[in-house]
FIKELO-611136 format. One record per residue (C-alpha): residue number from 1; residue in three letters; x, y, z. Coordinates in steps of 0.001 Angstrom, whole numbers. Example, Ala and Ser with C-alpha at 12.3 -4.5 7.8 and 13.67 -1.06 7.14 Angstrom:
BEGIN
1:ALA:12300:-4500:7800
2:SER:13670:-1060:7140
This chain:
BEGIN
1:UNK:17424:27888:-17038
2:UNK:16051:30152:-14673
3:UNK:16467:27499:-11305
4:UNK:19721:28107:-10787
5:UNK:19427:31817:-10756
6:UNK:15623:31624:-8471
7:UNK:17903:29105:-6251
8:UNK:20898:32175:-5644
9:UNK:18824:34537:-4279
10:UNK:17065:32181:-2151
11:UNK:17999:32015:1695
12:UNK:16670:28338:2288
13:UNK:15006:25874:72
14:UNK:12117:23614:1250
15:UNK:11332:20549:-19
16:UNK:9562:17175:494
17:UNK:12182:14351:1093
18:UNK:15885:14000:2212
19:UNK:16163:11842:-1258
20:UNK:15131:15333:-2832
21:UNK:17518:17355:-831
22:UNK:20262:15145:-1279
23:UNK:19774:15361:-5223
24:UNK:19532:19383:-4648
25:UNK:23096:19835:-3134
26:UNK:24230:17412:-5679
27:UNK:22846:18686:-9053
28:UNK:22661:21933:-8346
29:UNK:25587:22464:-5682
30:UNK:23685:23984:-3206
31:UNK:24798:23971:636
32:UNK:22945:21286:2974
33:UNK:22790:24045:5490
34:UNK:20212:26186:3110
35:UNK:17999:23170:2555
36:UNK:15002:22083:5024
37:UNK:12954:19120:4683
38:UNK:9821:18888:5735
39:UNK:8237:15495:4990
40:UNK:4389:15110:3611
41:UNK:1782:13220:5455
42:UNK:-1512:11922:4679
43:UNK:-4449:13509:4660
44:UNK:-7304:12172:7352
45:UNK:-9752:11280:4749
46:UNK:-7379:9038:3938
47:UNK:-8884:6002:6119
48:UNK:-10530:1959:5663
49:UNK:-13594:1910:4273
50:UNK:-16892:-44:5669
51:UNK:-18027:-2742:3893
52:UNK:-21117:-285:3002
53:UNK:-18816:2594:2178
54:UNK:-17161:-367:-514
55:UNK:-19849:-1358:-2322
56:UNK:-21135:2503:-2788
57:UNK:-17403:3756:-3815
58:UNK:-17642:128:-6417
59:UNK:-20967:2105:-7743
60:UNK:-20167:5348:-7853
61:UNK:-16698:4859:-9208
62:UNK:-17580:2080:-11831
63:UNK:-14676:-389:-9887
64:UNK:-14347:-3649:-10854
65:UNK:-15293:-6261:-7533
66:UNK:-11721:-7272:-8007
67:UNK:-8530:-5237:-8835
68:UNK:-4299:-3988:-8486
69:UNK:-3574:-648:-8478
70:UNK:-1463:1826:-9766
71:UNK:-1401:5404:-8764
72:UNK:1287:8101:-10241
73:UNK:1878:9758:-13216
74:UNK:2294:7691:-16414
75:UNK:5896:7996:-17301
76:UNK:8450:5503:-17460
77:UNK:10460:6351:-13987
78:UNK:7092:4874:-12696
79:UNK:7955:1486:-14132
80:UNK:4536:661:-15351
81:UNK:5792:-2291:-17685
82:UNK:7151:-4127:-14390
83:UNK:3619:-3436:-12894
84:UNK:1865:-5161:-16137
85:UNK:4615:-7762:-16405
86:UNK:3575:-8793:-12470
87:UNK:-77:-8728:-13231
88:UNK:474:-10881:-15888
89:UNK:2070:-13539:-14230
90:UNK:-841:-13711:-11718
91:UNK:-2780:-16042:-13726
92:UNK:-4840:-17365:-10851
93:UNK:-5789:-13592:-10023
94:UNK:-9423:-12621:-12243
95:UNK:-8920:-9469:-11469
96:UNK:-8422:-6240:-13200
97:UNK:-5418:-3745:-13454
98:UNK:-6333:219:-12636
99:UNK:-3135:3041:-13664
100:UNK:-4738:5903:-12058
101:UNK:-2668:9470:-12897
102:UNK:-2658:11889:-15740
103:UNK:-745:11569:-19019
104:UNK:3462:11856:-18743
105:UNK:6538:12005:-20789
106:UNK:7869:9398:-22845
107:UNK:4602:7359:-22396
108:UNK:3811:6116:-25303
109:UNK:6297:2869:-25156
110:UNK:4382:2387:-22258
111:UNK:945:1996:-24069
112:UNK:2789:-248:-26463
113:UNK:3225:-2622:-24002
114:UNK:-75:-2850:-22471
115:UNK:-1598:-3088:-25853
116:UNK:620:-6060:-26194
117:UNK:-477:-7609:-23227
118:UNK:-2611:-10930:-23008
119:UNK:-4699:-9111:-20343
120:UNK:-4905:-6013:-21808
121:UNK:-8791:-6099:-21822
122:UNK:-8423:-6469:-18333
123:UNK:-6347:-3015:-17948
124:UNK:-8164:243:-17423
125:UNK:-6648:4051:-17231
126:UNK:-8454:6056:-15105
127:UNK:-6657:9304:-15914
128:UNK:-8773:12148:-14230
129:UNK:-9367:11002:-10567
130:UNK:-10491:13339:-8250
131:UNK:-8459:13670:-5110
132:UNK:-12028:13131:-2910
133:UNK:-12135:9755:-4844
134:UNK:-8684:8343:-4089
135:UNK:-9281:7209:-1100
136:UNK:-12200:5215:-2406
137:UNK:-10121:4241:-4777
138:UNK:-7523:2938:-2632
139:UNK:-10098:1183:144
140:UNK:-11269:-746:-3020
141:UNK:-8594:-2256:-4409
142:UNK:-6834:-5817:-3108
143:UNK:-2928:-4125:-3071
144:UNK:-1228:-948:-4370
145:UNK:1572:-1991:-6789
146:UNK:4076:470:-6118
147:UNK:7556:-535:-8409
148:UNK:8892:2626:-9460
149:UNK:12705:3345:-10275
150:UNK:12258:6510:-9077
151:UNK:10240:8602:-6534
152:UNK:11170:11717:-4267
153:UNK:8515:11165:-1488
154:UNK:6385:8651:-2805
155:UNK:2545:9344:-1113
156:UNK:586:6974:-2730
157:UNK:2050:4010:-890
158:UNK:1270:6172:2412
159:UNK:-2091:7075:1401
160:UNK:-2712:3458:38
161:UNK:-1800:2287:3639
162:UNK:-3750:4429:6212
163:UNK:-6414:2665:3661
164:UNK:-5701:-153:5251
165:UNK:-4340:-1414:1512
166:UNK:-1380:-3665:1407
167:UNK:1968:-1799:-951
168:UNK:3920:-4138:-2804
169:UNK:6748:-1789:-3557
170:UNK:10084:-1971:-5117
């Protein structure tokens, strides 16, 4: 209720992603002129791991030797089903699944389906992760699975990346 007003009095708006300024002046019919993007970037301890650095981060962190990973929120614009759906189908792949992010809306269909899942022992919620452990996190893992319906920016596939971590995005 009160964004509208906040947005009146405002002489520019800032925010992260053309995608988000775009859905600014449309929802909320706000000039393109009073809207400035200024795009995120990635942090430098964002970087590949040694092979030393790996198995200490494995240790420290409790990570399996083998696993996908999901960073975000968990909410359904993040498409989580998709991601177990694909990780399912890799039956040659022993690894694990990791949904790293804190608790969301509407997520409890969401937990249905994992708990539905044949490989559901082999699915782990890491919900409090440091930000000085994501890039550990990242370095660790064999891909970043990435298939949301929805993002603004979208930094974990960035951060994922200068990991030296393949994205499989949608």
């Amino acid at each position: 209720r009160t964004i509208p007003r906040t947005i009146r009095s405002c002489d520019a708006l800032i925010t992260i992603s053309r995608f988000s300024a775009a859905e600014i002046t449309s929802l909320l019919n706000i000039p393109p002129c009073k809207i400035f993007c200024t795009p995120l970037g990635v942090s430098p301890h964002f970087k590949p791991l040694t092979p030393d650095e790996k198995r200490a981060a494995r240790i420290r962190l409790s990570l399996p030797s083998a696993y996908l990973l999901h960073v975000g929120t968990i909410e359904p614009r993040k498409n989580i089903p998709f991601a177990v759906e694909v990780f399912e189908r890799l039956s040659t792949y022993s690894g694990h699944l990791i949904l790293a992010g804190g608790a969301g809306w509407k997520m409890e269909g969401i937990w249905d389906r994992i708990k539905r899942s044949p490989r559901r022992s082999h699915i782990h919620w890491l919900k409090n992760v440091a930000d000085r452990d994501l890039p550990a996190l990242y370095g660790c893992a064999d891909a970043l699975l990435a298939p949301s319906f929805y993002e603004g920016f979208g930094l974990p596939p960035l951060e994922a990346m200068a990991c030296g971590t393949p994205v499989v995005a949608s």
